[in-house]
C-alpha positions in Angstrom: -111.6 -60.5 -0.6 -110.3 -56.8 -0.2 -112.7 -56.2 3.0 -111.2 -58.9 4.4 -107.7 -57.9 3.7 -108.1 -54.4 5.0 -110.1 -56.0 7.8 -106.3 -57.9 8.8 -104.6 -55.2 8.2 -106.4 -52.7 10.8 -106.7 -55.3 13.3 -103.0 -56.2 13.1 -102.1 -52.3 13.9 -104.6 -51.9 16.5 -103.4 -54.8 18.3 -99.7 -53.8 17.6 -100.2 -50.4 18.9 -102.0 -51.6 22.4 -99.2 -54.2 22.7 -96.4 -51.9 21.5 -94.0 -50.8 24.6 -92.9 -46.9 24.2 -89.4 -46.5 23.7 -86.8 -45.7 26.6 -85.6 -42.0 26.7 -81.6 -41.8 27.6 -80.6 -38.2 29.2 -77.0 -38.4 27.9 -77.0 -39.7 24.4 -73.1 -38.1 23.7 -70.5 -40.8 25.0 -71.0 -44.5 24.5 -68.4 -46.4 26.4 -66.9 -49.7 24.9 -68.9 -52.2 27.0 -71.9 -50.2 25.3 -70.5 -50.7 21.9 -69.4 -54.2 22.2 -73.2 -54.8 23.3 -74.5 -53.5 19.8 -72.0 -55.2 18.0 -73.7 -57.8 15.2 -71.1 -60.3 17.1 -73.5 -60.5 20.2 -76.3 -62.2 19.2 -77.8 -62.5 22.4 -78.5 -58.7 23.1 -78.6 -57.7 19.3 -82.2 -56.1 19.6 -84.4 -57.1 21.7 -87.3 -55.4 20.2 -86.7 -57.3 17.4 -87.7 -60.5 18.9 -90.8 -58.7 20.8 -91.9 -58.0 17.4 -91.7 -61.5 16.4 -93.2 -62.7 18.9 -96.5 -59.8 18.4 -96.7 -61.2 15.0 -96.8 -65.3 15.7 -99.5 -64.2 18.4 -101.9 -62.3 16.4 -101.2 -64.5 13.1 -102.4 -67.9 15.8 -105.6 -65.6 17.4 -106.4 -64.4 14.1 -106.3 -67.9 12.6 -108.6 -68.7 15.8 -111.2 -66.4 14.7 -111.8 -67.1 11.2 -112.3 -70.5 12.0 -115.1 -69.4 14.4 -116.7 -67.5 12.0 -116.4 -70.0 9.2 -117.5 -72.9 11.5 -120.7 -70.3 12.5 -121.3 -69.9 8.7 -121.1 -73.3 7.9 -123.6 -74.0 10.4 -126.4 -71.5 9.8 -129.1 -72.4 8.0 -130.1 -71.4 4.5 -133.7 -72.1 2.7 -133.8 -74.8 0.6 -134.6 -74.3 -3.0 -137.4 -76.9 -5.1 -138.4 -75.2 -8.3 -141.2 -78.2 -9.0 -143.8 -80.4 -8.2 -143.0 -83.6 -6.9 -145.6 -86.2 -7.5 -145.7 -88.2 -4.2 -147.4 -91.5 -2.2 -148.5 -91.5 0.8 -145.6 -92.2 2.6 -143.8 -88.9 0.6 -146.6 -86.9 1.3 -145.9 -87.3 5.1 -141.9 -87.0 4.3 -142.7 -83.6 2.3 -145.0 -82.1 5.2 -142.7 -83.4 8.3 -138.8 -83.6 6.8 -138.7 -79.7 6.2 -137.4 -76.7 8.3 -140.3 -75.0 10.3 -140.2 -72.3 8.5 -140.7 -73.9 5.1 -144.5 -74.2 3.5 -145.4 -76.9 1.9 -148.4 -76.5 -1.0 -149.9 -80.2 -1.7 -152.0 -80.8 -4.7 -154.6 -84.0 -4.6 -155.2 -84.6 -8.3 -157.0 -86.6 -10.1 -155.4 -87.8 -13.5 -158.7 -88.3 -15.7 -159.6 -85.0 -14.7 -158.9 -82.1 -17.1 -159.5 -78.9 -14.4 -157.1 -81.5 -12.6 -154.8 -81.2 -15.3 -155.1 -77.8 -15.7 -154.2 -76.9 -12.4 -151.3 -78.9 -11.9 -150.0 -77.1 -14.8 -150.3 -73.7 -13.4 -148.7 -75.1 -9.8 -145.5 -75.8 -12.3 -145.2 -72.6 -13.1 -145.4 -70.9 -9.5 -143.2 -73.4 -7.9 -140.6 -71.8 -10.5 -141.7 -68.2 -9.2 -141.8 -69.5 -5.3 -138.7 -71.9 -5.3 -138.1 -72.2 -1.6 -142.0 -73.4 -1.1 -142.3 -77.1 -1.8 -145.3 -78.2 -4.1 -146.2 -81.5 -3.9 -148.9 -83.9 -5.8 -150.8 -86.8 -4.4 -153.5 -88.9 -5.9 -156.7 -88.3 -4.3 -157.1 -92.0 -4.4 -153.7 -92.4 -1.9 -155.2 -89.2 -0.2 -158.5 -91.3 0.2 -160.4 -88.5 -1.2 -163.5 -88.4 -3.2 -162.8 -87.4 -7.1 -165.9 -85.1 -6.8 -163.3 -82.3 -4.5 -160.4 -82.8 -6.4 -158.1 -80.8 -7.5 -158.1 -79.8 -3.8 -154.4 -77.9 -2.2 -153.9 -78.0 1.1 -151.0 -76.0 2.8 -148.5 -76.8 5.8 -146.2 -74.9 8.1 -144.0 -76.7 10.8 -146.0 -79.8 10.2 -149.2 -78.2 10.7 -152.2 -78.1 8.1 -153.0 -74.4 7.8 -155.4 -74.1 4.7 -157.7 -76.4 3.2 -159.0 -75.7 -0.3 -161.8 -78.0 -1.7 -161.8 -77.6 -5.2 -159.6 -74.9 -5.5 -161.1 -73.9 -8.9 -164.4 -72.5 -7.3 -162.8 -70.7 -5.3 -161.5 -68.1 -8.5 -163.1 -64.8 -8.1 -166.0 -64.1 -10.4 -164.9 -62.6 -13.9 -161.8 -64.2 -13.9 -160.5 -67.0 -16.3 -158.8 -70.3 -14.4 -154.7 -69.2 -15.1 -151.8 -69.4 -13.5 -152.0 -65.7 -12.3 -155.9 -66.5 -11.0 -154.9 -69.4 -9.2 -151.7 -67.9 -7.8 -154.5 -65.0 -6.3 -156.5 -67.7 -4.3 -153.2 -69.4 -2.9 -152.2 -65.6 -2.0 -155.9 -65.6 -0.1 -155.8 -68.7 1.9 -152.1 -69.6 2.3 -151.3 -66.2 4.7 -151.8 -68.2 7.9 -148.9 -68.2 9.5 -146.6 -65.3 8.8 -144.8 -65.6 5.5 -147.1 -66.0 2.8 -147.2 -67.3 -0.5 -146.0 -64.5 -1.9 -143.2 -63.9 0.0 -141.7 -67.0 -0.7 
């Protein structure tokens, strides 16, 4: 891009300029002799300029060590990490649910749902977990059935929350846990994650 470009361009200059040998100063610059004159002339190759070639050589130089770094810092690029982006619930087994809380970077939360399918709070809930895993895409939601979870249907719809593999909130039927006065919604629900998932350091809401 243009940064880059002027970027090239001052570091070329700067590095001409320290390389860059000042010029000799001649006391007598009025009589040139012939030997002098044959040594200019275009016929001698050899002695033409030699600046010339000191230039040419400046510029192979700094074209290789400048070809050097960008590498470097597109290999350093390439290599850092960037958060991963979901945007849904995944409805998992057993086996995914351990994939989903353990095959994640450690800084990644993972929200799991335990649902039960003839329930219609159940229902309800997973609903409103679509819609914030579209507003939190880099936190994975995932939902198991309470009956792979080995859970009682009586505590379901239940979320638990991980970090780094580690359970950090644990939220037994998460619909009595909405504040008095308020209707169960998407923007109800998404106030009791807010409450409970702020264990370790970057909470729900700063997904």
């Amino acid at each position: 891009g243009v940064k880059g470009v002027i970027a090239d361009a001052t570091s070329f200059e700067s590095a001409r300029r320290r390389t860059q040998r000042p010029k000799e100063h001649y006391a007598f610059a009025g009589y040139v002799t012939p030997a002098d004159l044959d040594s200019r002339s275009p016929l001698n190759q050899s002695n033409s300029d030699p600046e010339s070639g000191d230039e040419e050589n400046f510029v192979r130089t700094w074209r290789k060590n400048r070809l050097a770094e960008l590498q470097t810092v597109a290999t350093t690029r390439r290599r850092s990490p960037s958060k991963r982006k979901y945007g849904r619930v995944e409805t998992v087994d057993a086996a995914g649910y351990l994939d989903a809380v353990e095959r994640v970077s450690s800084e990644t939360i993972v929200v799991v749902t335990i649902f039960n399918d003839e329930s219609d709070e159940s229902r309800f809930v997973e609903d409103c977990l679509n819609t914030l895993s579209r507003r939190y895409i880099t936190t994975r939601f995932v939902k198991l059935h309470h009956i792979e979870a080995e859970m009682e249907a009586s505590v379901v719809p239940a979320v638990l929350a991980y970090k780094g593999g580690e359970l950090f909130a644990n939220i037994i039927r998460i619909v009595d846990e909405i504040p008095p006065g308020r209707n169960l919604s998407t923007d109800s629900l998404e106030l009791v994650l807010r409450r409970y998932v702020t264990a370790p350091s970057d909470a729900i809401g700063d997904c």
